[in-house]
C-alpha positions in Angstrom: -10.4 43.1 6.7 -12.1 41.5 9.5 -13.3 38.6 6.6 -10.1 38.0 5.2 -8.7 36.8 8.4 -11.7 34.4 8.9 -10.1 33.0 5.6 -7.2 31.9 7.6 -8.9 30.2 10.0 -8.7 26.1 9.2 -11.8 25.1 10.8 -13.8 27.5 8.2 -11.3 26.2 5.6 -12.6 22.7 6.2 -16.1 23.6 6.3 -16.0 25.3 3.2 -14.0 21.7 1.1 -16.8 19.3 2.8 -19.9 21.8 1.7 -17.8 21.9 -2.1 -17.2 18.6 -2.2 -20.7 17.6 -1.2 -22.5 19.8 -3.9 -20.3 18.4 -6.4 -21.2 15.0 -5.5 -25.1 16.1 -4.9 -24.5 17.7 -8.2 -22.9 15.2 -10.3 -25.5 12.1 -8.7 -22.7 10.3 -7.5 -22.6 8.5 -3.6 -19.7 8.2 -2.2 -18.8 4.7 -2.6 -18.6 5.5 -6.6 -16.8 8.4 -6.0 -14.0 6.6 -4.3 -13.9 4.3 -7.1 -13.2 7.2 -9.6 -10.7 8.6 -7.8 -8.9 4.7 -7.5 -9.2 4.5 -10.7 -7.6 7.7 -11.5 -3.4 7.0 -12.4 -2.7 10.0 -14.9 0.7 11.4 -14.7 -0.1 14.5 -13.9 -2.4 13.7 -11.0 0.0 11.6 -9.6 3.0 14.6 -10.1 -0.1 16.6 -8.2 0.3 14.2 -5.1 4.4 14.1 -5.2 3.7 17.6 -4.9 1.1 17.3 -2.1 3.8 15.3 -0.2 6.5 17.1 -0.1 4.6 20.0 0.7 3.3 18.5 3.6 6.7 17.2 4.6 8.1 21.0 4.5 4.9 21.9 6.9 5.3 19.5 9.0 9.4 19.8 9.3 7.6 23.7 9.7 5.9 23.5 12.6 8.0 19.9 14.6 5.2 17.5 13.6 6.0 14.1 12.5 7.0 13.3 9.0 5.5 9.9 8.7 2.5 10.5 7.0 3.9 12.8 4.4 6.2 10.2 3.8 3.4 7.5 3.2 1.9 10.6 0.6 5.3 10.7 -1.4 5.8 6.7 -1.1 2.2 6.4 -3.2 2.8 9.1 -5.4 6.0 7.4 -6.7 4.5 4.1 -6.8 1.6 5.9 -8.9 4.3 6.9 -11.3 6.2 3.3 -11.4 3.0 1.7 -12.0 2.7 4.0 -14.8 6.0 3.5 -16.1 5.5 -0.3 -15.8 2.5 0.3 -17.9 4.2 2.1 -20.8 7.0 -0.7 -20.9 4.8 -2.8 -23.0 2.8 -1.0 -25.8 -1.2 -1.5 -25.6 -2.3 -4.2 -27.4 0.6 -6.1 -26.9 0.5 -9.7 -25.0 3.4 -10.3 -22.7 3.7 -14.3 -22.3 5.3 -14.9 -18.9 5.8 -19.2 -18.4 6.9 -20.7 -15.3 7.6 -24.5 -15.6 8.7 -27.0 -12.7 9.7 -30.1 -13.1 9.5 -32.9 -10.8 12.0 -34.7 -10.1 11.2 -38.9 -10.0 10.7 -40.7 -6.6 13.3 -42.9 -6.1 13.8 -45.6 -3.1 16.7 -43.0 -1.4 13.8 -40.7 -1.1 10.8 -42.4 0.2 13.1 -43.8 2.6 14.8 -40.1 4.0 10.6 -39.5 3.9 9.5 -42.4 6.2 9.5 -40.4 10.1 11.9 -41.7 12.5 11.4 -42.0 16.1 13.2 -40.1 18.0 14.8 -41.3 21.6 12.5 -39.6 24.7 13.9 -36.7 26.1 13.9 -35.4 29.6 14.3 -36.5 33.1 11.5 -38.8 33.6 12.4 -40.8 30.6 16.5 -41.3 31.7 15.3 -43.7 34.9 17.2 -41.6 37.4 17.3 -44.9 40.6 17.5 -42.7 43.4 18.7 -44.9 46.5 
């Protein structure tokens, strides 16, 4: 019995994620900058329905326990983006070639225009410029 509480302890908890996750990467020969790669380039459906649930689970612990709901929010924001990105992606078929064109036209100089372009002097502002005679 005396174990099984040790289980609820989060410190242990922790302890026991970091020495998994560092066999698995000892294990698979990966450093860590090419393991975040792989799990950037990770955008399945289901992992990103895995994060939505991630978020609101940590929204409903921290509403739980009074902490703030900011960075559960920022967890729900990227799992919905995850899923828009995929939904953007299924819009057009693979293989397919989506021509976007943007054209501007200039419109010709004309003598009206070079001349509103020319700068203007402008009159001096302020009191030492308005020759205040003081007698």
């Amino acid at each position: 019995m005396r174990y099984i509480e040790l289980l609820n302890s989060p410190l242990l908890v922790i302890v026991a994620l970091l020495i998994f996750f560092l066999v698995f990467l000892r294990r698979t020969h990966l450093d860590f900058p090419a393991f975040v790669t792989a799990v950037n380039n990770i955008s399945s459906q289901p992992f990103a329905l895995l994060v939505l649930v991630i978020g609101f689970w940590m929204l409903v612990e921290c509403k739980k326990f009074g902490i703030d709901t900011t960075i559960a929010g920022g967890v729900i924001g990227v799992a919905s983006n995850m899923l828009q990105a995929q939904l953007k992606e299924a819009a057009h078929p693979p293989g397919s070639i989506v021509k976007t064109e943007s054209v501007t036209a200039t419109p010709p100089i004309t003598d009206a225009v070079e001349e509103a372009a020319k700068p203007v002097a402008l009159p001096l502002q302020g009191r030492a410029y308005k020759n205040i005679n003081l007698k």
